[in-house]
N, CA, C and O atoms as CSV, one atom per row, in Angstrom:
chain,resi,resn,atom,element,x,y,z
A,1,UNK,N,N,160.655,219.740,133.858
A,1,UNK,CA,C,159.393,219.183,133.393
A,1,UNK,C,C,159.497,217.657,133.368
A,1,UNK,O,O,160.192,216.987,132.605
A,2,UNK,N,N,158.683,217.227,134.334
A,2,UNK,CA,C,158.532,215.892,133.773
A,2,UNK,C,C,158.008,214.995,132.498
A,2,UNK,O,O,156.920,215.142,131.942
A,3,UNK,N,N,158.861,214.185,132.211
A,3,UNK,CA,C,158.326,213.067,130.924
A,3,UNK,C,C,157.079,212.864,130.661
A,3,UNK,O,O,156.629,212.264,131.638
A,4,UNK,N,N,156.354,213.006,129.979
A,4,UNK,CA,C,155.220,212.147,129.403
A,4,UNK,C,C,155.015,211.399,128.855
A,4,UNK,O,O,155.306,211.413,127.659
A,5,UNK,N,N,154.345,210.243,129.496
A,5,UNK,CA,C,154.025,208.894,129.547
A,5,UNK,C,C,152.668,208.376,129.744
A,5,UNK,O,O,151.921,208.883,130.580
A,6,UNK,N,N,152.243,207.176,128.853
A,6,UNK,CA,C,151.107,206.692,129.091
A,6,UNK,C,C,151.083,204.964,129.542
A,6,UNK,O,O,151.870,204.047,129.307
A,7,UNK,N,N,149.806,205.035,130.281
A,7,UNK,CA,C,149.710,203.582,130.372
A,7,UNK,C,C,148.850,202.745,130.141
A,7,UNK,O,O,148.266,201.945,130.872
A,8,UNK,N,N,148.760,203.104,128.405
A,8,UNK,CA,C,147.619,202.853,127.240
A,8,UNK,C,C,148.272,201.698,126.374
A,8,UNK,O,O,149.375,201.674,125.828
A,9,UNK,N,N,146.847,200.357,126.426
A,9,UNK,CA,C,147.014,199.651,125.456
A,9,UNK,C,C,147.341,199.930,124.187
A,9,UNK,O,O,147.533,201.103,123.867
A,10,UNK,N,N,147.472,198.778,123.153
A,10,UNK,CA,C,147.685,199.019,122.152
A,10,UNK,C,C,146.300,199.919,121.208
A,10,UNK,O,O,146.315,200.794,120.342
A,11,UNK,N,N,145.266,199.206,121.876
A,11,UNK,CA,C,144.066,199.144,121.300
A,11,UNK,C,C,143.756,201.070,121.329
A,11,UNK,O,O,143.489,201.719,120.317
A,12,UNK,N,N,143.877,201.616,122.651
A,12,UNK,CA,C,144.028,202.783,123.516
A,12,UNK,C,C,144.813,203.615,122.126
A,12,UNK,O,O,144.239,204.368,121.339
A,13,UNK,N,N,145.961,203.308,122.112
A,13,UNK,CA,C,146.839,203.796,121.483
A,13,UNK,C,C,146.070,204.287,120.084
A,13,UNK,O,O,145.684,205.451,119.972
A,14,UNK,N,N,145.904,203.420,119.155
A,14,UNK,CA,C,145.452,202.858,117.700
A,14,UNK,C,C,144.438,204.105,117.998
A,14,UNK,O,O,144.568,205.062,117.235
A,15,UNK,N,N,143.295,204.223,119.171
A,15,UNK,CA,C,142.311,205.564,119.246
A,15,UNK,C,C,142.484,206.774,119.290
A,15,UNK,O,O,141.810,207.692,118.821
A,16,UNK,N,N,143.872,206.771,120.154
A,16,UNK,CA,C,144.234,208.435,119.898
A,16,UNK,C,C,144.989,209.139,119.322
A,16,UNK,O,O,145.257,210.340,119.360
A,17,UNK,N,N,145.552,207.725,118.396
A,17,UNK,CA,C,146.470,208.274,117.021
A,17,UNK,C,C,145.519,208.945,115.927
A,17,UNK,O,O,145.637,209.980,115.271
A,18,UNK,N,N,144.375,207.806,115.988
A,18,UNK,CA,C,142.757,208.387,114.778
A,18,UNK,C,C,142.690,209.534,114.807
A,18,UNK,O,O,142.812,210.368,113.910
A,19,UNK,N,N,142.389,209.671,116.376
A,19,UNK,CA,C,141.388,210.842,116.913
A,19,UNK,C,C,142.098,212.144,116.737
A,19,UNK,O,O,141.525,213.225,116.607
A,20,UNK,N,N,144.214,211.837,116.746
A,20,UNK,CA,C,144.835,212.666,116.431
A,20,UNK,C,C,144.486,213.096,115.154
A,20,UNK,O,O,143.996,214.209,114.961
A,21,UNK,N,N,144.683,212.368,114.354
A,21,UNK,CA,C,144.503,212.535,112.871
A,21,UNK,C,C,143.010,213.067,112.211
A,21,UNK,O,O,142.845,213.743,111.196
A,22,UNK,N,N,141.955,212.504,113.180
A,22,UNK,CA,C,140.760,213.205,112.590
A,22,UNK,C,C,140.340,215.117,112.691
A,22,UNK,O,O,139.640,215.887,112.033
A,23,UNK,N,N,141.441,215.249,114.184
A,23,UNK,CA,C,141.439,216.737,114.481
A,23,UNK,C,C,142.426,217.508,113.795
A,23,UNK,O,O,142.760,218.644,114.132
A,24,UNK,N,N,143.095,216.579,112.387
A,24,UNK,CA,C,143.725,217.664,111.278
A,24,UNK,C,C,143.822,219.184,110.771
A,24,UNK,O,O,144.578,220.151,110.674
A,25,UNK,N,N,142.136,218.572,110.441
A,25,UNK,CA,C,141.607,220.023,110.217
A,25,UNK,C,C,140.376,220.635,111.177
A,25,UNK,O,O,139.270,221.027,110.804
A,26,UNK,N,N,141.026,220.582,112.777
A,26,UNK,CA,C,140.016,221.013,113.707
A,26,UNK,C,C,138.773,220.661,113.382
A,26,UNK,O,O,137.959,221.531,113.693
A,27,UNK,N,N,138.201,219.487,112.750
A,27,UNK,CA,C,136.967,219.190,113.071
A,27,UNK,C,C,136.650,217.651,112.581
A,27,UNK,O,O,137.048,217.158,111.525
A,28,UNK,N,N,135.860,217.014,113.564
A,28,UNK,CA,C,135.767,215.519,113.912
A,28,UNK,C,C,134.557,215.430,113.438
A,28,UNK,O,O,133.606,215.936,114.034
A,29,UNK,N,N,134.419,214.717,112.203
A,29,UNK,CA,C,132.928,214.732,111.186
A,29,UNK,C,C,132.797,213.373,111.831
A,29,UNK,O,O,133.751,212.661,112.145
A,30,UNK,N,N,131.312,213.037,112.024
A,30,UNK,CA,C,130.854,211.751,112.311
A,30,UNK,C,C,130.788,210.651,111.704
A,30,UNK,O,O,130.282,209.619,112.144
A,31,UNK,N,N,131.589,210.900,110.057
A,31,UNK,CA,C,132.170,210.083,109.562
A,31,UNK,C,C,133.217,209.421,110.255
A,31,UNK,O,O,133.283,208.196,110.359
A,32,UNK,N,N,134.251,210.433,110.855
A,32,UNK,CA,C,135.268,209.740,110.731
A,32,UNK,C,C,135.420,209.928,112.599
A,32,UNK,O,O,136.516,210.084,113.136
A,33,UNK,N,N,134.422,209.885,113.185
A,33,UNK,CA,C,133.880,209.086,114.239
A,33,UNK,C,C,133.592,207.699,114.024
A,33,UNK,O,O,134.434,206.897,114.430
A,34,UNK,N,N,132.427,207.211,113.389
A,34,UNK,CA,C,132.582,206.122,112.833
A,34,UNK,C,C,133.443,205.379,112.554
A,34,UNK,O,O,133.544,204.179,112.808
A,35,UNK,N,N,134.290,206.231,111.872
A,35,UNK,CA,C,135.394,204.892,111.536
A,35,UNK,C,C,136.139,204.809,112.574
A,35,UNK,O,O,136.358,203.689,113.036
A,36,UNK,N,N,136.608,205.772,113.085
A,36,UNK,CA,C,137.334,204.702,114.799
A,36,UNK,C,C,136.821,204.174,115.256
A,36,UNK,O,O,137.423,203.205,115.719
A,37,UNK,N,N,135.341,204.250,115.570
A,37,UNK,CA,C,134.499,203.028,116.624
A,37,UNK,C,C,134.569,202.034,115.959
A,37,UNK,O,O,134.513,201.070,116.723
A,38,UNK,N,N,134.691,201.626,114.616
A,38,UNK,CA,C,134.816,200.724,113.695
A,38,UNK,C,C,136.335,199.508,114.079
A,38,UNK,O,O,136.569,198.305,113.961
A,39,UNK,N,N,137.050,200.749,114.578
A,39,UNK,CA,C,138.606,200.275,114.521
A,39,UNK,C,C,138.911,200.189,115.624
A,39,UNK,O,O,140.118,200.071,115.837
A,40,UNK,N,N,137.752,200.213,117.076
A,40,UNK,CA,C,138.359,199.993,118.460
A,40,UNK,C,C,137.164,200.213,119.572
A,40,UNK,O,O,136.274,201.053,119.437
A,41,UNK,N,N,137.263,199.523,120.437
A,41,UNK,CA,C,135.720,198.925,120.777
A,41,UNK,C,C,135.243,201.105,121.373
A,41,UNK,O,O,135.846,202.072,120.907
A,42,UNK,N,N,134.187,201.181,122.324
A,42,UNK,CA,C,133.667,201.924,122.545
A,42,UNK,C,C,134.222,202.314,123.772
A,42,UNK,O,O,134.787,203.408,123.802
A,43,UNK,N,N,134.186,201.835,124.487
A,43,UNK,CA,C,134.945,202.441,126.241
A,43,UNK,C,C,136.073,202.642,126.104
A,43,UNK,O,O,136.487,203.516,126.865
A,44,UNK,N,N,137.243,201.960,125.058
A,44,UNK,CA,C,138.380,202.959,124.414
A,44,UNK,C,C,138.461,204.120,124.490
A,44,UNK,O,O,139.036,204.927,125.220
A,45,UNK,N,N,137.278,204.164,122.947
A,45,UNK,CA,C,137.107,205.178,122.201
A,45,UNK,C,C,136.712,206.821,123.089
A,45,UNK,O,O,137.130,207.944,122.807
A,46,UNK,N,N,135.865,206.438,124.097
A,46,UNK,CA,C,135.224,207.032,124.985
A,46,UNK,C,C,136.266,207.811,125.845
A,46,UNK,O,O,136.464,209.017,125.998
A,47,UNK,N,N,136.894,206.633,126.379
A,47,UNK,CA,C,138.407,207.021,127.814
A,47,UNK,C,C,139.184,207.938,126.782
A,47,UNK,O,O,139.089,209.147,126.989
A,48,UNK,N,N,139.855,207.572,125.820
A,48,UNK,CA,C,141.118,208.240,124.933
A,48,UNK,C,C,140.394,209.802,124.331
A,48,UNK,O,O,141.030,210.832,124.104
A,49,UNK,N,N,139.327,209.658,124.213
A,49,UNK,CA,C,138.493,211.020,123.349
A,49,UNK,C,C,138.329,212.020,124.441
A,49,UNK,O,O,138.206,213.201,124.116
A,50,UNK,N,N,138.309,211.602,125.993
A,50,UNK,CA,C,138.007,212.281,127.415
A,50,UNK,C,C,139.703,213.201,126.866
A,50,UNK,O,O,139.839,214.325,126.383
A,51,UNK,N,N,140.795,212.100,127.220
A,51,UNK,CA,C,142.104,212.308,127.461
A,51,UNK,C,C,142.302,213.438,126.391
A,51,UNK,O,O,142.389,214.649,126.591
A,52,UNK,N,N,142.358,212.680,125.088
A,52,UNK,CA,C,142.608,213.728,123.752
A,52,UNK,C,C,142.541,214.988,124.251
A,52,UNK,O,O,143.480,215.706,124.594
A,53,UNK,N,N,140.711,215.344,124.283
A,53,UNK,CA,C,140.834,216.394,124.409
A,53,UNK,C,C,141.196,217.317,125.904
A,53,UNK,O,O,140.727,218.412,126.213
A,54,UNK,N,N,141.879,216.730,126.441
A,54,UNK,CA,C,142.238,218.133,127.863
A,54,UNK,C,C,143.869,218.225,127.443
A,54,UNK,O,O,144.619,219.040,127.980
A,55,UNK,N,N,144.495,216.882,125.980
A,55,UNK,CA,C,145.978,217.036,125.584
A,55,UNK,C,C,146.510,218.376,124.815
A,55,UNK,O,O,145.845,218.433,123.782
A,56,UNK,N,N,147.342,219.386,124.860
A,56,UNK,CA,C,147.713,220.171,123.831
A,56,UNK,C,C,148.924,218.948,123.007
A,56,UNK,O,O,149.603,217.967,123.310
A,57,UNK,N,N,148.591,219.846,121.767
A,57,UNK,CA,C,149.355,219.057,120.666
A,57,UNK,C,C,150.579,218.799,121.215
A,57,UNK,O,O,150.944,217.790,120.611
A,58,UNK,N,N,151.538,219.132,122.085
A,58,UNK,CA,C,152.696,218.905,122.115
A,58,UNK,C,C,152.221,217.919,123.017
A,58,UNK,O,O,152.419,216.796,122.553
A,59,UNK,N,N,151.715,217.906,124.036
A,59,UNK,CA,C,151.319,216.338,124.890
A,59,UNK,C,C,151.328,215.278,124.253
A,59,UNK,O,O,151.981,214.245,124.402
A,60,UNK,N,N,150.010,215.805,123.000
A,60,UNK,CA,C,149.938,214.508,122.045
A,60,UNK,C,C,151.093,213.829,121.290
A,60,UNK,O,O,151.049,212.662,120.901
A,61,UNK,N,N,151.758,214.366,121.179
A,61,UNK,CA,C,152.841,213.860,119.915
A,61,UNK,C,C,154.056,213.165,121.098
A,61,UNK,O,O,154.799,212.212,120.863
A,62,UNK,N,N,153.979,213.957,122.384
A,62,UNK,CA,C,155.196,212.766,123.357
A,62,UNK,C,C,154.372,211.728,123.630
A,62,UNK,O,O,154.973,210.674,123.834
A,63,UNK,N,N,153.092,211.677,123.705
A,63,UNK,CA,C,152.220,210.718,124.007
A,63,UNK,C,C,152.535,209.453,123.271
A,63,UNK,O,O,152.870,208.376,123.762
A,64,UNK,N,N,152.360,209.783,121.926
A,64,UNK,CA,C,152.391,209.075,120.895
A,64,UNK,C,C,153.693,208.214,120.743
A,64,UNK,O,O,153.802,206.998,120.899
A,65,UNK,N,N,154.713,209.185,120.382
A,65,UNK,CA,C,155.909,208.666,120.179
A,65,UNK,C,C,156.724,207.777,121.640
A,65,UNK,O,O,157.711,207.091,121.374
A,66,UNK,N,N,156.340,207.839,122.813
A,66,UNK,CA,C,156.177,206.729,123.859
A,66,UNK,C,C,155.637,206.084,124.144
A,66,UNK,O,O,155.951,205.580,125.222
A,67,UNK,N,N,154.340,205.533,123.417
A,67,UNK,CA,C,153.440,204.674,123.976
A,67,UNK,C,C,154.038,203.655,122.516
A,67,UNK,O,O,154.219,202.442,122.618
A,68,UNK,N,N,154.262,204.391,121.298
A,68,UNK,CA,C,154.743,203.440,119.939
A,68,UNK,C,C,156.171,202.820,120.021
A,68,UNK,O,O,156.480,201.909,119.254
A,69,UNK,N,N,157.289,203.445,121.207
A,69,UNK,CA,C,158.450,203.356,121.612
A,69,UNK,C,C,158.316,202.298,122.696
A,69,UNK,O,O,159.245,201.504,122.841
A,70,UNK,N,N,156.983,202.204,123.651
A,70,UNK,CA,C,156.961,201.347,124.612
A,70,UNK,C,C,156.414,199.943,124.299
A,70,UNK,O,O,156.708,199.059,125.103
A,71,UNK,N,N,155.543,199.577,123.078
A,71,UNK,CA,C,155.064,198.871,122.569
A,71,UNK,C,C,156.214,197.889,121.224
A,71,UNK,O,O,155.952,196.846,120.625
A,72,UNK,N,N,157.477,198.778,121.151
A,72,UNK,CA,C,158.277,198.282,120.060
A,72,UNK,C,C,157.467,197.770,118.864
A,72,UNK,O,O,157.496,196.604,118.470
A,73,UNK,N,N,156.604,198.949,118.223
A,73,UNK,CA,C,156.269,198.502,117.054
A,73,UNK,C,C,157.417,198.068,116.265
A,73,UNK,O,O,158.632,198.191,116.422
A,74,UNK,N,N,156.424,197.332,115.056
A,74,UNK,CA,C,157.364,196.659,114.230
A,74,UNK,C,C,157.128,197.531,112.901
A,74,UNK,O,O,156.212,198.337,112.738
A,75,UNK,N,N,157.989,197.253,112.121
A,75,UNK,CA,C,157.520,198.217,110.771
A,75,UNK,C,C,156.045,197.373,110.128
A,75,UNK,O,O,155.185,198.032,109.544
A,76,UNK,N,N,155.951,196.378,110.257
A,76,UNK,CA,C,154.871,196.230,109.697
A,76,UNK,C,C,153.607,196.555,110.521
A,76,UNK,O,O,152.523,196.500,109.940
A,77,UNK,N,N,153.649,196.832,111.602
A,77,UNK,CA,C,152.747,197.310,112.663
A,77,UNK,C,C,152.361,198.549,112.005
A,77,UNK,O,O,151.263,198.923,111.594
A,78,UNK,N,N,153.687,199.190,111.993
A,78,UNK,CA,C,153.637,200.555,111.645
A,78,UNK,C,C,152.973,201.423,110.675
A,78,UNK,O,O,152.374,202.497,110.610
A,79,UNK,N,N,153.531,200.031,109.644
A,79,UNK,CA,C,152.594,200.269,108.226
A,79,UNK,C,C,150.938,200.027,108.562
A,79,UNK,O,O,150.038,200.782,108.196
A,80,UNK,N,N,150.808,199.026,109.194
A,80,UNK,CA,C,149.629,198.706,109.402
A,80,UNK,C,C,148.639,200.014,109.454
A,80,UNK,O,O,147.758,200.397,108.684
A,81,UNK,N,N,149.240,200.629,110.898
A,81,UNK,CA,C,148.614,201.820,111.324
A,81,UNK,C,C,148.496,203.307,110.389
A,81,UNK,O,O,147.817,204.280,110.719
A,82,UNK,N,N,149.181,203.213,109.388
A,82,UNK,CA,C,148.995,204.853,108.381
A,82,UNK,C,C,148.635,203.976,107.487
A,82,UNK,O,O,148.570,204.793,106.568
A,83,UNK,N,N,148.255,202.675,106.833
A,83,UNK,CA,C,147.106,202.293,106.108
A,83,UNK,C,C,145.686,202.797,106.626
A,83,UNK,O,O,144.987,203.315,105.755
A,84,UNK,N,N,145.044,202.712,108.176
A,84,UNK,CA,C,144.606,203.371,108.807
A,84,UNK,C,C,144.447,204.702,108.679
A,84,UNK,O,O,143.480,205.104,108.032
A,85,UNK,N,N,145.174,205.444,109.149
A,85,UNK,CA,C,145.429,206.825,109.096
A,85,UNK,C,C,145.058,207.302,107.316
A,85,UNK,O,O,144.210,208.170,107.113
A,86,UNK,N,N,145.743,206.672,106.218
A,86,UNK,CA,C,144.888,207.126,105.117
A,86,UNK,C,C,143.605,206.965,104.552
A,86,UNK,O,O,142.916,207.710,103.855
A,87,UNK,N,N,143.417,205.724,105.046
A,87,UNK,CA,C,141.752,205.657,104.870
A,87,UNK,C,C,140.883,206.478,105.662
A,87,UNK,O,O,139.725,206.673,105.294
A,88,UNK,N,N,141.484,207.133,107.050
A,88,UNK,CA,C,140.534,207.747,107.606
A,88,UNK,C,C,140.739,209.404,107.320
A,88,UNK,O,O,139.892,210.273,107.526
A,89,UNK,N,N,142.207,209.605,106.745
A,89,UNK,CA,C,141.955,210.968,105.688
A,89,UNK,C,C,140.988,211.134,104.437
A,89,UNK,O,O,140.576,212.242,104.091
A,90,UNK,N,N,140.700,210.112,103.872
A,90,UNK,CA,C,140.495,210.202,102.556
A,90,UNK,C,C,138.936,209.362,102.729
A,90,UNK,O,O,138.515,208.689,101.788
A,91,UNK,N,N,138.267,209.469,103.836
A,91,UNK,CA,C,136.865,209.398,104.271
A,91,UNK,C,C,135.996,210.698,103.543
A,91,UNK,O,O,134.909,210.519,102.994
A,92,UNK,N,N,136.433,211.557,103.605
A,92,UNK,CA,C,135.784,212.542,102.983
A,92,UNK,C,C,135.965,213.110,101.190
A,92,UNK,O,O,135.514,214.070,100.566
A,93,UNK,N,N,136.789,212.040,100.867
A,93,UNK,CA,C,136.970,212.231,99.254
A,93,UNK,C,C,138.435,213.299,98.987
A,93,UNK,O,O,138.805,213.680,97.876
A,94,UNK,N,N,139.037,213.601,100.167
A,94,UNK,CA,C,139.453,214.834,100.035
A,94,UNK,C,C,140.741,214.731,100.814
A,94,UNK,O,O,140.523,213.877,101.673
A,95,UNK,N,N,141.969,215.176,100.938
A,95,UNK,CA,C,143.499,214.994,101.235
A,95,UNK,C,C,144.089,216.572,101.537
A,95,UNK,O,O,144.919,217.214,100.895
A,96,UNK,N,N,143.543,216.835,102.422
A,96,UNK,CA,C,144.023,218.809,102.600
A,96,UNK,C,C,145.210,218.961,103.297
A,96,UNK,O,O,145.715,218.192,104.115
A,97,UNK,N,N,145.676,220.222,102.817
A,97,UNK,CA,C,146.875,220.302,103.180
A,97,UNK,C,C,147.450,220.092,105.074
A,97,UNK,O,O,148.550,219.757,105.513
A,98,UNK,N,N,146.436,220.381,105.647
A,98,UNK,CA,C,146.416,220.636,107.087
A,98,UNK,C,C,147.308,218.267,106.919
A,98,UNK,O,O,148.433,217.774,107.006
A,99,UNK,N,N,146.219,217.846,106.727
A,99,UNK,CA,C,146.187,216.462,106.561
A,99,UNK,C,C,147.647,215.515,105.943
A,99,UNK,O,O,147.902,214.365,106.300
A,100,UNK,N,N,148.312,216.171,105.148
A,100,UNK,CA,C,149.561,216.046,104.354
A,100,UNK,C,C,150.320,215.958,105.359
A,100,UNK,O,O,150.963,214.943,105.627
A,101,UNK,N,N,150.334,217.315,106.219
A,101,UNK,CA,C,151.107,217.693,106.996
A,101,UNK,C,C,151.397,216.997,108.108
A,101,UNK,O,O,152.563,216.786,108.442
A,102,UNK,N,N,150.144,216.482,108.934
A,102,UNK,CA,C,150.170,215.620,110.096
A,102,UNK,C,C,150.896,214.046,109.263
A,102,UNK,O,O,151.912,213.498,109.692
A,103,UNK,N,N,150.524,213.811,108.685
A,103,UNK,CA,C,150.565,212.302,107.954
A,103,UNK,C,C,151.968,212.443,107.759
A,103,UNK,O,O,152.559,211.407,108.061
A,104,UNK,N,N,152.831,213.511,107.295
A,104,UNK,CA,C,154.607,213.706,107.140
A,104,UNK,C,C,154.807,213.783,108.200
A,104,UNK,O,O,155.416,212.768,108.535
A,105,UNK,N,N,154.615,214.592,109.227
A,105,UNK,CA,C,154.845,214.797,110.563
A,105,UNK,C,C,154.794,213.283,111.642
A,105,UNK,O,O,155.650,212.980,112.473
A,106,UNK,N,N,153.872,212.719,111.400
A,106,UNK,CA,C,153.975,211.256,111.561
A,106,UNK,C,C,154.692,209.979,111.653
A,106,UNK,O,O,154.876,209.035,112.422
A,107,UNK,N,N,155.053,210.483,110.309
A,107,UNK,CA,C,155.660,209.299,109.183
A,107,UNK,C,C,157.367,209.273,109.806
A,107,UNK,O,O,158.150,208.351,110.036
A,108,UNK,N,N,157.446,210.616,109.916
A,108,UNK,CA,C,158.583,210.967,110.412
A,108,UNK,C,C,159.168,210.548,111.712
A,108,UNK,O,O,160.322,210.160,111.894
A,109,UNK,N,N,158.147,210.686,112.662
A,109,UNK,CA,C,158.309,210.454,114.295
A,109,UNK,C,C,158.096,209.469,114.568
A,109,UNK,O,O,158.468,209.029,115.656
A,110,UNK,N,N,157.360,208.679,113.619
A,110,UNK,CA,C,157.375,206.725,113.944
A,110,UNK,C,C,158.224,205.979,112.931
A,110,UNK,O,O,158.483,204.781,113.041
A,111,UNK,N,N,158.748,206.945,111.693
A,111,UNK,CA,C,159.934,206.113,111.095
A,111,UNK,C,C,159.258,205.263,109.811
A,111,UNK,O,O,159.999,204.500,109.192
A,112,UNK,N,N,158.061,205.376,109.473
A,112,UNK,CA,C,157.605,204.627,108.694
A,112,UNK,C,C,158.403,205.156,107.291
A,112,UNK,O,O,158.497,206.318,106.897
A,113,UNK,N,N,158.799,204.258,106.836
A,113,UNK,CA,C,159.572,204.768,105.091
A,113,UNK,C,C,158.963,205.089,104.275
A,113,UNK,O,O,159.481,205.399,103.202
């Protein structure tokens, strides 16, 4: 099997980490649509949401962890981005377990402390 690899900006990136995170709990409320268009222009949002969805989860997560490996985030990058990621969990008032899970699962594979 070959590697999977992308050749996605940062900006690219930052969209389909969201978009990962908004499909937590299998469903993308137009809230938290909003808030990615908020957090990354529209033809991004558009290209990465095409990609997302034809990715199975295991695509997504080599996706991820090589495009954040190819970019040499920094920890404060890092942090940057699950400041992100919790505000766009906690869009709906609400922190479910599905949501815990991705956010540890995460935390883990990009190293954030």
């Amino acid at each position: 099997m070959e590697p999977i690899t992308t050749n996605w900006s940062r900006e690219e990136l930052k969209a389909y980490i969201l978009l990962y995170c908004a499909h937590a709990d299998f469903i993308e409320t137009q809230e938290e649509v909003d808030y990615i268009e908020s957090k990354v222009n529209e033809v991004d949002y558009k290209k990465i949401h095409e990609e997302f969805d034809r990715d199975s989860d295991y695509e997504s997560i080599q996706k991820i962890e090589y495009t954040i490996e190819k970019y040499n985030y920094s920890k404060e990058e890092i942090h940057d981005l699950f400041m992100r990621i919790k505000e766009l969990f906690y869009l709906d008032g609400e922190y479910s377990a599905a949501e815990q899970s991705i956010f540890i699962g995460l935390k883990h594979l990009l190293g954030e402390d």
